[in-house]
N, C-alpha and C positions, 0 to 999 in steps of 0.2 A: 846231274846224271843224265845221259843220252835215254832218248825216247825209246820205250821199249825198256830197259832193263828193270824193270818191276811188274811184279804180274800179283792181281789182287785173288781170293778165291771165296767162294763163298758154296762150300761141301754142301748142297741141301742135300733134304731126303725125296723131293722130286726134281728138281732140276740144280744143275751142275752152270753157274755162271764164273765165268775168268774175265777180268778188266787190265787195261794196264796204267799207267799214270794219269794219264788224259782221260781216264773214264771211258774208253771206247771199249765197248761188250765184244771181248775178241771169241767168247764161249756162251753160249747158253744152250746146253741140252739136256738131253733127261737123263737122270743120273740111274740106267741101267744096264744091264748087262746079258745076251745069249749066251747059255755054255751048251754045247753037245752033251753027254752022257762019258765018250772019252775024254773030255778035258777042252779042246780046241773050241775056241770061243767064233763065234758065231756072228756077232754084232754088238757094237757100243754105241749108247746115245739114246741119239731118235731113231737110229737105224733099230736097237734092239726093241725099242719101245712100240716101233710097227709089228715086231713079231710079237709083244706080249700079247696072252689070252688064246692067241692062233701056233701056238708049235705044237709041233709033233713030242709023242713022249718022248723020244731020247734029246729033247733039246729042252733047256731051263731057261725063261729070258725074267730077271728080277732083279729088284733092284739092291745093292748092296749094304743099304742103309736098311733103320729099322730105329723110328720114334727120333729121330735126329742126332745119330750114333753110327758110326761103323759096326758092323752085324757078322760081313765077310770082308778079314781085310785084304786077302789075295786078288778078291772080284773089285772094290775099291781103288787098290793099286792100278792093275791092269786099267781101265775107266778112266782114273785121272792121268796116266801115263801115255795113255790112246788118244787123250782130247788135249794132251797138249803136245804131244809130238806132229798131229793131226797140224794143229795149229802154230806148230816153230816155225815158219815163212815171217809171222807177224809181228817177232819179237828177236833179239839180237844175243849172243853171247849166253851166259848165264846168269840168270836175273834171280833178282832179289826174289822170295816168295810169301808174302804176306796172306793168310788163311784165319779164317772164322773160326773158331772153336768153343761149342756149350760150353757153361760154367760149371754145371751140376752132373756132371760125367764121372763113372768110379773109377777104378784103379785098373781096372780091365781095360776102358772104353780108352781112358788116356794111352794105355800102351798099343792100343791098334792105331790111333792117329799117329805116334811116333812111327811105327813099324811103318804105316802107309805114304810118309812123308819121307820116312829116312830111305825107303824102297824106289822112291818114284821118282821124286823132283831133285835133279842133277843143278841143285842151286847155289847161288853166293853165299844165299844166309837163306835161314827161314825163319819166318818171325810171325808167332801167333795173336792174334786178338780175340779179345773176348769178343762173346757175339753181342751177347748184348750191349757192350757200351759199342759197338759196330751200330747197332740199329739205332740207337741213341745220338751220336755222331749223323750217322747217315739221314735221321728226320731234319737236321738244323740247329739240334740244341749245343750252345755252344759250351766247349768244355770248360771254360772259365766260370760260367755261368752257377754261384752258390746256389741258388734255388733249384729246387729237387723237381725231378719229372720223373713220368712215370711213362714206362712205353710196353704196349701189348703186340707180340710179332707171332699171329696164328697163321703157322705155316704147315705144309703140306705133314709133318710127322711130328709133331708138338707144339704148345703153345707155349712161346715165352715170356714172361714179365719179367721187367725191370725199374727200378728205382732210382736213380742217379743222381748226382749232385757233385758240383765242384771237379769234374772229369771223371770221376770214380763211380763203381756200382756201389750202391749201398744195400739192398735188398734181391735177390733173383730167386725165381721159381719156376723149373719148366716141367709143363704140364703133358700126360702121356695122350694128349690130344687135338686132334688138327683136322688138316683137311679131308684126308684118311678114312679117320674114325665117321665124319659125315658120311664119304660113300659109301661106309660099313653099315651107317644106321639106314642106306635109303636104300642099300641090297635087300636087306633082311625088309624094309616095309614094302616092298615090290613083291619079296618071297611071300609073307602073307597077305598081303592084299589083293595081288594080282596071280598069286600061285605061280609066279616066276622067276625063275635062277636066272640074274646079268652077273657080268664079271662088273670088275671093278673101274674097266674103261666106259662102261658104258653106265653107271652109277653115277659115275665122276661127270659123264656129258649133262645128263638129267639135273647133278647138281650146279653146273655151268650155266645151265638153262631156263632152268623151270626155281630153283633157291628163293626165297627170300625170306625176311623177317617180318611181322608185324601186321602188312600189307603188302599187296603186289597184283597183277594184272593175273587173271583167270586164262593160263595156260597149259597147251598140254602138248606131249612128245610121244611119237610110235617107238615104242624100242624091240627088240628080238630077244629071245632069250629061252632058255628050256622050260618047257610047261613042268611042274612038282608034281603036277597030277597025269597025265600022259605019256610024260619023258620024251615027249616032243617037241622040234623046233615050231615056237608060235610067235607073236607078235600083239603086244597091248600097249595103248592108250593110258599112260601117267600122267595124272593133273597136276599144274603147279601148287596146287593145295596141299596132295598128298605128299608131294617130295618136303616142302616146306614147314608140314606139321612133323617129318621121319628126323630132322635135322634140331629139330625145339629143343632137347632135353639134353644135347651137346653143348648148345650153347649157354645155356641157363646153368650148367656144371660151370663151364669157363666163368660166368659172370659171374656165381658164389664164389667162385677162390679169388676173384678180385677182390668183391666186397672184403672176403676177410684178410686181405694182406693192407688194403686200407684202414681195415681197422686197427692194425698193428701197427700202424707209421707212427713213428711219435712226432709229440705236438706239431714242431716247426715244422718239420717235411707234410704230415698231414693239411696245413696250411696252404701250401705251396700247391700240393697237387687237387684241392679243392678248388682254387681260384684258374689255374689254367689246368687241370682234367689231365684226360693221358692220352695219348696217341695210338691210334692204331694202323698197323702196317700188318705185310705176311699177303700170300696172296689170299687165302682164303677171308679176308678182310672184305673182299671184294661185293661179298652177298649183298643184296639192296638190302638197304635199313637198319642193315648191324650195327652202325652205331648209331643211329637213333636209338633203336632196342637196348642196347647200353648203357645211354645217356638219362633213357627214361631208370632203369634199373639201378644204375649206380647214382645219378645225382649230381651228377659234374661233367663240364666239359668234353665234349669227343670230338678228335680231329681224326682227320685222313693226309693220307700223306699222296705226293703224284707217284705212281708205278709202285706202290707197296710192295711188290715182289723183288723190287731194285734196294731196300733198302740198307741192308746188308752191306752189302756189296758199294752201295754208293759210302757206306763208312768206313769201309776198309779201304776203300780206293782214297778217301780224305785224309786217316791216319796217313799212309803208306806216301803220300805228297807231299805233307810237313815235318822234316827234321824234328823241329822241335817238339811233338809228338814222341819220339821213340820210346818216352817211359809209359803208352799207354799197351807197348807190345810184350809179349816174352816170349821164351825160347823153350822148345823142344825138351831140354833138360827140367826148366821151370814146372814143366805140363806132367811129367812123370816123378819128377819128385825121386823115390827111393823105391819106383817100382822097376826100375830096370837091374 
């Protein structure tokens, strides 16, 4: 096939990446949306993502997703229809379209991804992949490969595991927790600690910055935000202590539902992922020490992967290159089943 006729996607719930054959990141932005109050849409991207936190009331800028699901699929369509029209210079004709899709999606969630695929993408074929044998694929573990892995992908609107072996999933679990819910728990310890209301952008810098697990350097960050006691704009002083201890009880949730899906393996797979551990990708992977912190907790093995926020993406772009692959994909009709 000519370069360019296939385009990879990987829907997150913060950021919106498209690849084409060669792996070249023809997209990556934030997968949100401005609407006015009448309807007429305002910005997509990182352009909307400048305006979150700062509109005026008649203006909405948020993101369409919600826990790594379609939420609004009007606002979704529009989004993926804008970042790739945006982007047709780069690609030819109408190309194949290969997209990530959760495993653990109900009957609902499966009919907005139809609706948002069959709405948007003017394609040859669309062909879905599971996400998780995407993330599985996209660390190196080869699909041939009978021995079972385990991969943990904490990304920005849930955390997903998987179990694999022999190309196939054998176990998944996605969890209603991620990077998200961190900046949720370090709003709320800002609000009482510091008697101060930030939004969620500026949560999210604190947890960029100042995060870690276990150990870390004795840092701190100014941020603005409305005083709870004045109603005033003020500005205080977060230590990396205090962001660090707001984030513990999220991740210590995540690592109990590990232990107990480990404990469910049976024998042979449990073997397998005792001696090479699991992998961890997602961008929120990123914090220092989280897999240390893991590694001590669970008892096995923890890797990292390069650019864990690519990894996705880099397994659907791997599917989506090898023919002989095509049974790790299915189709639109597959995905809804008897809900249409």
């Amino acid at each position: 096939m000519m370069l360019g006729s296939a385009l990879g996607i990987d829907f997150g719930t913060d950021t919106i990446k498209i690849c084409d054959r060669k792996n070249r990141i023809m997209v990556c932005e934030k997968n949100m949306i401005a609407v006015r109050s009448d309807g007429k849409v305002i910005a997509i991207g990182d352009a909307a993502y400048d305006m979150f936190e700062k509109t005026p009331e008649n203006i909405k800028a948020s993101c369409p997703m919600s826990h790594g699901v379609i939420a609004e699929g009007r606002n979704a369509e529009i989004v993926l229809a804008h970042l790739l029209k945006k982007n047709r210079r780069l690609f030819s004709g109408e190309p194949a379209v290969y997209i990530a899709v959760p495993r653990d999606i109900s009957a609902v969630e499966k009919r907005a991804y139809y609706n948002v695929l069959n709405g948007t993408i003017h394609a040859r074929k669309t062909f879905l992949v599971d996400k998780g044998l995407a993330d599985t694929v996209g660390v190196g573990v080869s699909m041939e490969s009978p021995r079972a892995s385990m991969l943990v992908n904490i990304g920005a609107g849930t955390t997903e595991i998987s179990v694999a072996a022999g190309g196939k999933i054998l176990i998944s679990k996605t969890l209603q927790i991620g990077g998200f819910t961190l900046d949720a728990d370090i709003a709320t310890m800002v609000r009482r600690m510091f008697h101060l209301n930030i939004g969620q952008k500026t949560s999210s810098l604190l947890k960029n910055r100042l995060a870690y697990v276990i150990d870390g350097p004795a840092d701190s960050l100014v941020v603005y935000g409305i005083s709870t006691i004045s109603g005033l704009p003020v500005s205080e002083e977060i230590t990396s202590m205090a962001v660090s201890l707001a984030i513990e009880d999220t991740l210590h949730a995540i690592t109990e539902e590990l232990k107990g899906i480990l404990d469910r393996l049976p024998p042979q797979f449990y073997r397998d992922i005792m001696e090479a551990g699991l992998c961890l990708t997602g961008g929120t992977s990123l914090i220092p020490n989280l897999s240390e912190y893991m590694r001590r907790e669970l008892g096995i093995p923890i890797s990292m992967v390069r650019e864990p926020g690519l990894t996705t993406l880099r397994g659907v772009q791997f599917i989506m290159s090898r023919p002989e692959l095509a049974g790790c994909t299915f189709s639109l009709k597959d995905l809804t089943g008897s809900t249409l």
